[in-house]
N, C-alpha and C positions, 0 to 999 in steps of 0.2 A: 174187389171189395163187395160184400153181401149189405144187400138195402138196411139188413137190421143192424149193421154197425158203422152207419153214416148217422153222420150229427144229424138230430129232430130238426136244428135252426136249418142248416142248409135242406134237407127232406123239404120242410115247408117252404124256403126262398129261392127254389132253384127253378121251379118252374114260371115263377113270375120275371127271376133275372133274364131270364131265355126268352119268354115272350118279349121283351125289353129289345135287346141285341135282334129277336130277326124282325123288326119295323127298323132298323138301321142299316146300312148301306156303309158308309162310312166310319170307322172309328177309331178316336183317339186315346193312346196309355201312355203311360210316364212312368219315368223312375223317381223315387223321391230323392232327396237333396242328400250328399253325400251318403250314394244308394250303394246296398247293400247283397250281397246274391239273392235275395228273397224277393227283393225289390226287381233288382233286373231278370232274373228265373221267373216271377209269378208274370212279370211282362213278356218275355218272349215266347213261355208254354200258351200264355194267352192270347197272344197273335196267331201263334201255329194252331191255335185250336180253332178261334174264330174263322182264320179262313178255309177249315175243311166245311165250315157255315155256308161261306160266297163272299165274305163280308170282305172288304178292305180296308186293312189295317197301318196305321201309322205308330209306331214308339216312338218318345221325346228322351231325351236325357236328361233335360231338366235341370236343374241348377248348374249340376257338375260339371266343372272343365272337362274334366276327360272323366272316363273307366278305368278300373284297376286293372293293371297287367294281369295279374291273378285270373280276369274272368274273360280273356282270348279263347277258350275253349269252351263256353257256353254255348250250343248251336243257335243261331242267327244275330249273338249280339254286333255284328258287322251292318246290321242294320238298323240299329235304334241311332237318330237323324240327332244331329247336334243342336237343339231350338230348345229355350224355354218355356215355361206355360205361357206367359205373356208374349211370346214372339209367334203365338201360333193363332190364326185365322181360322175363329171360329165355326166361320161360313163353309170352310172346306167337309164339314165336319155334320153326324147327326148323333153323334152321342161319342159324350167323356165314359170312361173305364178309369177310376183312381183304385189302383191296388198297393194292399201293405199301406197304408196310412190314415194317420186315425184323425185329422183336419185338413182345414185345409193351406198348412201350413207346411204340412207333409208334400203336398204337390208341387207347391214352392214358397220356400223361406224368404226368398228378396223380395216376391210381389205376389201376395196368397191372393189367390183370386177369391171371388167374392162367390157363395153361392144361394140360389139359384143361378146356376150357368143358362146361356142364351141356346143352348142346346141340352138335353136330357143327361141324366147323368147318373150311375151305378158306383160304388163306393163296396167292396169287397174287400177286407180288412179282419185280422184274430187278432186285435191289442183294445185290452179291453175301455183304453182312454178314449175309446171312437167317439167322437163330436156328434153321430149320426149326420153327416154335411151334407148328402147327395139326394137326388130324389127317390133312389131306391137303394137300400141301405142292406148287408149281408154281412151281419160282424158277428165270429164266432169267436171265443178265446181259446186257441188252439195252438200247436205247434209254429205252423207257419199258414202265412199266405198260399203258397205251393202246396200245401197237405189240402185246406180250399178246394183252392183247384180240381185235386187228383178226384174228391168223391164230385164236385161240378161236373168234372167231364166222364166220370164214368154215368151219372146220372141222365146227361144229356147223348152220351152214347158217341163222345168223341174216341176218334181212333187214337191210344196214345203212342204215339211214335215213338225211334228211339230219341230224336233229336226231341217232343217231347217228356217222354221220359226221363232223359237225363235234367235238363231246366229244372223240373220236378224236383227230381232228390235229390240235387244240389241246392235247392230252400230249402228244404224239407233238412237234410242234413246241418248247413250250417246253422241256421236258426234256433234248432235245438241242441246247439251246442255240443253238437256233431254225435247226435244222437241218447244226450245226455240231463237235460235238463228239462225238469217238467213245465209245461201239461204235456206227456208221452206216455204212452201206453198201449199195448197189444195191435191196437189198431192200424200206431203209427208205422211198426216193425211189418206190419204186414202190404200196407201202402210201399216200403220203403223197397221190400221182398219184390213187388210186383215190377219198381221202376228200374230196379238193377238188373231183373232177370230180362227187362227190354233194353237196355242199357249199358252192358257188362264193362263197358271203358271207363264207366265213373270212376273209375279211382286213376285217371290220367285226368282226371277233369282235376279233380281235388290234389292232387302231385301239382299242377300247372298254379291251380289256387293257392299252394301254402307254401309255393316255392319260386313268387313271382316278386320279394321284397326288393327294392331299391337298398342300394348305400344311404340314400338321405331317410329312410324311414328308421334305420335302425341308429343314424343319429341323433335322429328324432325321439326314438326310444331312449336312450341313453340319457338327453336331458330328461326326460319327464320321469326315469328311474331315480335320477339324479337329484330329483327336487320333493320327493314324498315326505309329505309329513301325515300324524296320524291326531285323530281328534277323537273326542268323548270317552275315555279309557280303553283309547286304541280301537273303537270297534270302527271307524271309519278312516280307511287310509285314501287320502288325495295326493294326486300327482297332477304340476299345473306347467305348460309352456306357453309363455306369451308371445305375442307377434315379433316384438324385438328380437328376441330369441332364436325364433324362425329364421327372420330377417337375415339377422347376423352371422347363422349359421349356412343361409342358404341354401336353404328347404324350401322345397317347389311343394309349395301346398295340395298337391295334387299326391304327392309321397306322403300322405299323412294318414295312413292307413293300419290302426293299431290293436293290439292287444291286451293295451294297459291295462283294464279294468280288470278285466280277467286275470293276469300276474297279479294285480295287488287281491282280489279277493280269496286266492291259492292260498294264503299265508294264515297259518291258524291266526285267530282272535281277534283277525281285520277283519271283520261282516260285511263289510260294502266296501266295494274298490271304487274309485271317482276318478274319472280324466277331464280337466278342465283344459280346452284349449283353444288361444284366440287366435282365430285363422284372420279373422279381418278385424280395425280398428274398433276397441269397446262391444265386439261381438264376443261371446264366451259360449262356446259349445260344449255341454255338459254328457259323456254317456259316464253311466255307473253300472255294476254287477252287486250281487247279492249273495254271498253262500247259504244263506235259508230264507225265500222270499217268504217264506210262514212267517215269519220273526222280523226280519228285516227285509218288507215292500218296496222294494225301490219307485216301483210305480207310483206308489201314494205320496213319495218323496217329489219326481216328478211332476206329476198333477198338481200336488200344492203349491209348485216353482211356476208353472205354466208350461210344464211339458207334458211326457208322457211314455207309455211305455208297456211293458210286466213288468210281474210282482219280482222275476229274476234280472230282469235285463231294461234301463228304462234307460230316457235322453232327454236335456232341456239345452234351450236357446237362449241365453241373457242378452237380449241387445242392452245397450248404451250401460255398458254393467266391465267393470274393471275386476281380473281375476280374484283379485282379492275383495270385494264386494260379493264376487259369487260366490267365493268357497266361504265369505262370511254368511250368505243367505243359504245354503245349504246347510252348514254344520247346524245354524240357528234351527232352523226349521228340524234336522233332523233330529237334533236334540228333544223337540216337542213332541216330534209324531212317536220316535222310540224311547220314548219315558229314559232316555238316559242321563 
């Protein structure tokens, strides 16, 4: 990638982020909470990169019980350690790395830690709801995390490997909705040219990721296909499963890994798809899609709720909030924000 077609934010942030990282020694990244390939990709290109530094690096997993089967062929995710942010000793440690998360909610939903952290801390993030949370802050509104990345390390002159590479354009990939959904543009096609042609097995990567569903996810689907209703003259369709549901069905919360949004926003003259689902008691996890974030921002829907997001693709958290409390404080609100 040519200097004149990296973002001016990162141009001017990269060299500060980089003095940052080499007074450290030690350092800690995470996945966010029911993480995402952007999530775990911008972590592990970002281990492989830091340690061609010197630096040593630890990944957390972070809330999540486990990883999706889908991302076994990501190279190194065999070693992001099973610990939450609160179970990790900060002592071990001279600097947090939070990537892909725009609070610090994002690091962890059970127990958001507090920040100023007791050690220094970088916050590298494209979702434009970033809180600014860390002491040195790099939020660009971009494709992905991974896109970040690719002009950070060509800036800092990291070698991108294939096993970086591939991490790469698989955020880079799914994030943009598999290359489809803006902010994308010329730049990103050309980022995308560079990590495949280091890379040429991505599409064993992506085969392993779209072809790794459980039995119990696709029963999973089935109710939440099963239960859509649609609000404010059809432009918002919700699909909701609650925990009894699960229960009863005997879905291992860890198979809950879906595409709902995106089926319900396929459908002419449904604008926003919403999947409401209680994984844990009075908790409602909210992600939605947009078929025109010009028109209909999901983000701005999010933010208003206490989440966050894009303008195509946002997410919220309702703690102590009953499904139907939530899809009444959404439809309510979106009614307001889109004059329906």
């Amino acid at each position: 990638m040519n200097p004149s077609d990296i973002s001016p934010i990162i141009l001017e942030k990269a060299p500060l982020i980089l003095a940052e990282i080499k007074k450290a020694n030690n350092i800690l990244l995470h996945c966010h909470p029911s993480p995402d390939p952007d999530s775990v990709c911008s972590a592990l290109a970002m281990k492989a990169g830091l340690e061609q530094l010197g630096k040593k690096v630890v990944i957390i997993r972070g809330d999540a019980e486990t990883l999706s089967d889908g991302f076994s062929e990501f190279p190194g995710v065999e070693m992001i350690v099973k610990k939450t942010f609160s179970e990790v000793d900060l002592k071990e440690f001279d600097l947090f790395i939070a990537l892909d998360s725009a609070s610090p909610d994002r690091v962890s939903a059970k127990n958001p830690p507090t920040f100023p952290l007791s050690i220094p801390s970088i916050n590298i993030d494209h979702h434009a709801s970033n809180t600014l949370f860390a002491d040195f802050n790099l939020v660009d509104r971009c494709t992905s995390t991974t896109f970040m990345l690719f002009q950070l390390f060509t800036l800092w002159k990291i070698d991108i490997t294939h096993d970086i590479a591939l991490n790469l354009f698989i955020g880079l990939y799914t994030d943009s909705g598999e290359l489809k959904y803006e902010p994308i543009d010329y730049k990103v096609f050309q980022a995308a040219t560079v990590l495949v042609k280091t890379a040429p097995d991505f599409i064993d990567a992506i085969f392993t990721m779209d072809n790794s569903q459980r039995p119990e996810t696709i029963f999973f689907e089935a109710l939440a296909l099963n239960s859509i209703q649609t609000f404010l003259n059809g432009n918002i369709a919700i699909a909701s499963v609650s925990l009894k549901q699960i229960q009863e069905n005997k879905i291992p919360i860890d198979s809950i890994h879906t595409d709902i949004p995106n089926k319900l926003k396929s459908v002419i003259g449904w604008n926003v798809g919403i999947m409401l689902t209680e994984k844990e008691p009075n908790i409602v996890r909210v992600s939605m899609r947009s078929r025109d974030g010009s028109i209909f921002d999901v983000s701005k829907l999010a933010v208003a709720l206490g989440g966050g997001g894009h303008r195509a693709a946002a997410g919220i958290r309702f703690p102590n909030t009953t499904l139907e409390e939530a899809k009444q404080k959404i439809v309510s609100k979106a009614k307001e924000l889109y004059n329906l």
